[in-house]
C-alpha positions in Angstrom: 3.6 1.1 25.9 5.7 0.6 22.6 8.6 -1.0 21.5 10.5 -2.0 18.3 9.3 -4.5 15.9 9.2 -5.0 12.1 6.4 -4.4 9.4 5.4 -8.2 9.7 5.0 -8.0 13.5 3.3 -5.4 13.7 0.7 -7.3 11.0 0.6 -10.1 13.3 -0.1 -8.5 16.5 -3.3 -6.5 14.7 -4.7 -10.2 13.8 -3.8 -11.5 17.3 -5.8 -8.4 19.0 -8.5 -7.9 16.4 -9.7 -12.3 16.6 -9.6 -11.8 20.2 -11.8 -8.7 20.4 -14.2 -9.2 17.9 -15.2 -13.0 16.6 -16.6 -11.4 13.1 -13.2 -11.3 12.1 -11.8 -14.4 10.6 -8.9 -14.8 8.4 -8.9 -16.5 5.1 -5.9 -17.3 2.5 -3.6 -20.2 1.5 -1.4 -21.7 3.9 -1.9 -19.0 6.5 -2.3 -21.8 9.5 -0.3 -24.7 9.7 2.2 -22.5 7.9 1.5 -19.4 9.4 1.6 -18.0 5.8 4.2 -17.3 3.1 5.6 -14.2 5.1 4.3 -15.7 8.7 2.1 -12.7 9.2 -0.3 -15.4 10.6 2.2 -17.5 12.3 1.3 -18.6 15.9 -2.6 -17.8 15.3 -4.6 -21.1 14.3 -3.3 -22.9 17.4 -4.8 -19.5 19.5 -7.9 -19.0 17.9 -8.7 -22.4 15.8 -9.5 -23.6 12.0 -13.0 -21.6 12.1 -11.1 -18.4 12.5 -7.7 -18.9 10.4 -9.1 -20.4 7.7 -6.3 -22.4 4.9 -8.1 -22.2 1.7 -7.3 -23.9 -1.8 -5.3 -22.7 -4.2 -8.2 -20.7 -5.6 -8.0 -16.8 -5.1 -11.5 -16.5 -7.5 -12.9 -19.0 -4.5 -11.5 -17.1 -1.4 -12.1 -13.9 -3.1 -15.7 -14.7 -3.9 -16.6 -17.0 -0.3 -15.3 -13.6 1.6 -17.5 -11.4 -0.1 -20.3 -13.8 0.7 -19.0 -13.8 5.0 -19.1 -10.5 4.4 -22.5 -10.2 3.4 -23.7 -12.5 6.4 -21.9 -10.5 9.3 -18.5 -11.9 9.4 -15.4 -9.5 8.5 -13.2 -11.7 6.3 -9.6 -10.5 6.1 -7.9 -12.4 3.2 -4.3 -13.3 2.5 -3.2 -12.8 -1.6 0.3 -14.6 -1.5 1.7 -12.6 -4.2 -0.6 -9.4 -5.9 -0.4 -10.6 -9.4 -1.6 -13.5 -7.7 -5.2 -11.6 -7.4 -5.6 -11.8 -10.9 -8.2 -15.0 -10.9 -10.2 -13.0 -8.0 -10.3 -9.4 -9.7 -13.5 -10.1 -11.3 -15.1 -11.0 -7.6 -13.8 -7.6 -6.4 -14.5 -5.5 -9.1 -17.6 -6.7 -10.3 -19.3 -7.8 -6.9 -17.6 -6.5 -3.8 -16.6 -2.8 -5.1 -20.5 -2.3 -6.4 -22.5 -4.4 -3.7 -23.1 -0.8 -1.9 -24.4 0.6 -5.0 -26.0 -2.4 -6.8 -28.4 -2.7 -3.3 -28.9 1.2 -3.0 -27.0 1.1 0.7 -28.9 -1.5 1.9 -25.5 -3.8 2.3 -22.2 -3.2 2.4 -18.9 -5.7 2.1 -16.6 -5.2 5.1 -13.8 -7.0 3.5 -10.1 -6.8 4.0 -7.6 -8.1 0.5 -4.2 -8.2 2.4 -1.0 -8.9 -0.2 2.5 -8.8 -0.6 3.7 -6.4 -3.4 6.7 -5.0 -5.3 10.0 -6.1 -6.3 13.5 -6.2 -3.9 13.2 -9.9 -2.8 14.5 -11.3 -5.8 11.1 -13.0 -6.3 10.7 -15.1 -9.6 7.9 -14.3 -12.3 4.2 -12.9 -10.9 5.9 -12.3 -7.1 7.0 -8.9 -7.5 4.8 -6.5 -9.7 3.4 -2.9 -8.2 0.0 -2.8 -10.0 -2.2 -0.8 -7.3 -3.4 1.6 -10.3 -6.0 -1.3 -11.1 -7.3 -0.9 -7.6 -7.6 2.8 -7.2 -9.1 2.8 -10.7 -12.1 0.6 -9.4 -14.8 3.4 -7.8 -16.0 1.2 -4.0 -12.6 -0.1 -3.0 -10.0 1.6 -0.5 -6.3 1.4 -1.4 -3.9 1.3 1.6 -0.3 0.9 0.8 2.4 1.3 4.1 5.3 1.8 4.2 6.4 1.6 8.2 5.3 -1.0 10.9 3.6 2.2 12.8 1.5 3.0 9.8 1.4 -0.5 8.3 -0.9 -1.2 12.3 -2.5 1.7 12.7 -3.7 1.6 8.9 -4.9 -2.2 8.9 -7.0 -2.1 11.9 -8.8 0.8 10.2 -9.2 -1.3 7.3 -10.8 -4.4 9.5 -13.3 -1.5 10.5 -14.2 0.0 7.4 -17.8 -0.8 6.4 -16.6 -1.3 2.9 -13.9 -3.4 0.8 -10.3 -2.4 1.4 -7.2 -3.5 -0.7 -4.1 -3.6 1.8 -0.7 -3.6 -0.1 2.2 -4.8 2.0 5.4 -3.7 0.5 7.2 -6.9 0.9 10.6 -5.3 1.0 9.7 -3.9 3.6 8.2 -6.9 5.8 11.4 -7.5 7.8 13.9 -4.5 6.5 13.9 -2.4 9.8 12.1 -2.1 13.3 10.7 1.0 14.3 8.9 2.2 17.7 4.9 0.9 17.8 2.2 1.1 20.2 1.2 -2.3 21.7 -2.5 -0.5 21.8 -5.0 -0.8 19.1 -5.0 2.8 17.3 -6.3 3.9 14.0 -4.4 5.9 11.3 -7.3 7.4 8.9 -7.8 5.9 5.7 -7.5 8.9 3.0 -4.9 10.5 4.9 -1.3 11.2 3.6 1.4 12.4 5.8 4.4 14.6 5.6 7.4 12.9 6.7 9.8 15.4 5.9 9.2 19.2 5.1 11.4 21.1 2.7 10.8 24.1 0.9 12.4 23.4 -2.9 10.6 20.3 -4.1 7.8 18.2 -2.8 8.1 14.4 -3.6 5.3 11.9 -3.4 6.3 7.7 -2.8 4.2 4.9 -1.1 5.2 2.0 -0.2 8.9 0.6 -0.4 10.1 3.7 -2.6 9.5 6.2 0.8 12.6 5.3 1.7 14.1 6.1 -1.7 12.9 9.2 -1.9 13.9 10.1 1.9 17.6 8.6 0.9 17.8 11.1 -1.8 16.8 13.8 -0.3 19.2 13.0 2.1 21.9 13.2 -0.6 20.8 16.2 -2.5 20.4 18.4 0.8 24.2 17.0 1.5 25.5 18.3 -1.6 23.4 21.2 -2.9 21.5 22.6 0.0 18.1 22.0 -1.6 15.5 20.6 0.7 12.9 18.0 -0.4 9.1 18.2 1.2 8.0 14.3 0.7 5.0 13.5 1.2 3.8 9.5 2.0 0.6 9.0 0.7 -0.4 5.9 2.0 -3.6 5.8 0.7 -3.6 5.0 -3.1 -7.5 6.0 -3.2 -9.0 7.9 -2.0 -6.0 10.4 -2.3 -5.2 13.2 0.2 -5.8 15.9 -2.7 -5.4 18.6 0.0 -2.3 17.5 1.4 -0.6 17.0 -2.2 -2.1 20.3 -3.5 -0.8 22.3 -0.6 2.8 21.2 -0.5 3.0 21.6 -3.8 1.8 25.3 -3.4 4.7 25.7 -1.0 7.7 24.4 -2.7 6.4 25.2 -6.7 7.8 21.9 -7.8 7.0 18.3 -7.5 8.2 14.5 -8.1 6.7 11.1 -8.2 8.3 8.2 -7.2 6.6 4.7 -7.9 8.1 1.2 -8.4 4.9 0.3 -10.7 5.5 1.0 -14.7 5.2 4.2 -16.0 2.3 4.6 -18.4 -0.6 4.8 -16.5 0.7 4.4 -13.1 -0.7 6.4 -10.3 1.8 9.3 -11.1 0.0 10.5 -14.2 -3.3 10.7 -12.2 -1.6 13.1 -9.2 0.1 14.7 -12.3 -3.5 15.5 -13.3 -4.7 16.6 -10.3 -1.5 18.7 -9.7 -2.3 20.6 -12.8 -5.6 21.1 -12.2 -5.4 23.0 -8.9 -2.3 24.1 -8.6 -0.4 25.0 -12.1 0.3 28.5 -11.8 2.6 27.6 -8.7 4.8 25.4 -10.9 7.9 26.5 -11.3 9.2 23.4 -13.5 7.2 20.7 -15.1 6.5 17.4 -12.8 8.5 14.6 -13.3 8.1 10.7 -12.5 11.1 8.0 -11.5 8.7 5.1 -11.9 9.7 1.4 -13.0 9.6 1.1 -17.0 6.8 -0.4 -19.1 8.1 -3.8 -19.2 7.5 -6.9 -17.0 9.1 -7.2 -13.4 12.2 -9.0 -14.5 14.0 -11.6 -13.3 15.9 -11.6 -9.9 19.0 -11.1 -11.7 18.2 -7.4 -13.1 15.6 -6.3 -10.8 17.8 -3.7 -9.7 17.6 -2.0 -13.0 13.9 -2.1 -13.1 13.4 -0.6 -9.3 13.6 3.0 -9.1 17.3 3.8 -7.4 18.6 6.3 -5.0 20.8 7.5 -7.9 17.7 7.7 -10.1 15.8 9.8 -7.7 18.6 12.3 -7.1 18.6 12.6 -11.1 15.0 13.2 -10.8 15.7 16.1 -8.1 18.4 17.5 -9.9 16.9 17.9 -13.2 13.4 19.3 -11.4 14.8 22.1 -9.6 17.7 23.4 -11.8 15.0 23.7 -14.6 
């Protein structure tokens, strides 16, 4: 049975199904049970399953960070709550020097079933530090998963595969997108495969690759261009950040002979250049025009009062179309 709910629900109900079915899971994070968090993805949980299982931490992400990877170590499946992603930065050394190489550092003999659930991107007129698209830091880091939704169907089916995966995940909720629409999802617990992307619309003249909030964009402006021109856009989700789908991305652009990347994030050494890379690498002599990138610019998330100029626009993604295919 399904029915409609948003992105945050459908967050919610994987905590509320996973506590009850498996008591090595335990939620970690500041003000995620009196409060119910700073999104209420935790709302209604501490009075179900109690202050040993929804944990409200200090204001320490270095501590959280670092405690988790130690559950983790002893049996327990810590998911933790990152208010804001540039709120990690005090707990990227945990992750990058302990629970992304615990697997390698002990030859196999331990792994660190940990779950790093935050909020990211801009569109919430968020002030300074709440609304920066880094994810490239992540998928950088060799031992981490990067998991980055962009629907309530994927955003469930994607984070109760992360609370299974033997090893750290990094789970990046497009807060745009927590409460921006309601779509059709199973009340069931079902998995949607971690290094999987999916094709969520095909087209024939130009294959565009978005995660996260800017899907939408990118489906928006294909919508558009196909209006006016006839051209049809192929645009591809990724949803994993890393390990990326090469074969998925490496075959549509095979079929259409052109390709675009869409990212929020800032340009220079955003994810784009790195599927740029692998683009070229496998599949350059079915280019017909060189790749371009409608990415944020290489300047700090600005204030609420010009974030729209920094986010990557309908209008700029149809420029971005139009200037790829009528090379």
């Amino acid at each position: 049975m399904s029915r409609k709910i948003t992105m945050v629900q459908a967050i919610t109900e994987v905590f509320d199904q996973k506590l009850a079915e498996d008591d090595r899971v335990i939620l970690l994070g500041e003000d995620i049970g009196v409060n119910g968090g700073v999104f209420r993805a935790t709302e209604g949980l501490l009075e179900k399953y109690g202050s040993d299982r929804v944990v409200d931490t200090p204001l320490a992400e270095a501590g959280i960070i670092g405690s988790s990877i130690g559950l983790a170590l002893n049996g327990k499946i810590p998911v933790v709550e990152i208010q804001f992603l540039a709120f990690i930065y005090p707990g990227f050394e945990q992750i990058v020097s302990h629970a992304a190489r615990m697997r390698y550092r002990t030859r196999g003999q331990f792994g660190v079933p940990l779950v790093i659930r935050t909020p990211y991107g801009a569109g919430i007129r968020g002030p300074e530090l709440h609304s920066e698209s880094v994810e490239n830091l992540f998928a950088h880091i060799p031992g981490l998963k990067v998991v980055a939704p962009s629907n309530p169907y994927d955003a469930k089916g994607l984070l109760i595969a992360a609370i299974e995966d033997p090893d750290p995940v990094i789970f990046l909720e497009p807060t745009k997108l927590y409460r921006a629409f309601r779509e059709e999802v199973p009340e069931e617990m079902y998995r949607i495969k971690i290094g999987k992307a999916k094709v969520v619309q095909e087209g024939s003249d130009l294959s565009i690759f978005a995660w996260g909030a800017m899907v939408r964009e990118a489906l928006q402006a294909a919508k558009r261009i196909e209006a006016e021109k006839g051209w049809t856009c192929e645009i591809v989700d990724l949803r994993t950040l890393f390990p990326l789908d090469r074969d998925t991305i490496i075959a549509t652009v095979k079929k259409t002979g052109r390709a675009l990347i869409v990212h929020e994030a800032h340009k220079t050494s955003g994810l784009g250049g790195e599927i740029i890379a692998m683009i070229n690498e496998e599949a350059l002599i079915y280019l017909k025009a060189p790749i371009k990138r409608v990415t944020g610019f290489d300047v700090p998330v600005p204030q609420f009062s010009v974030e729209d100029d920094y986010l990557p626009t309908i209008d700029r993604v149809k420029k971005g179309i139009e200037e790829t295919v009528s090379f």
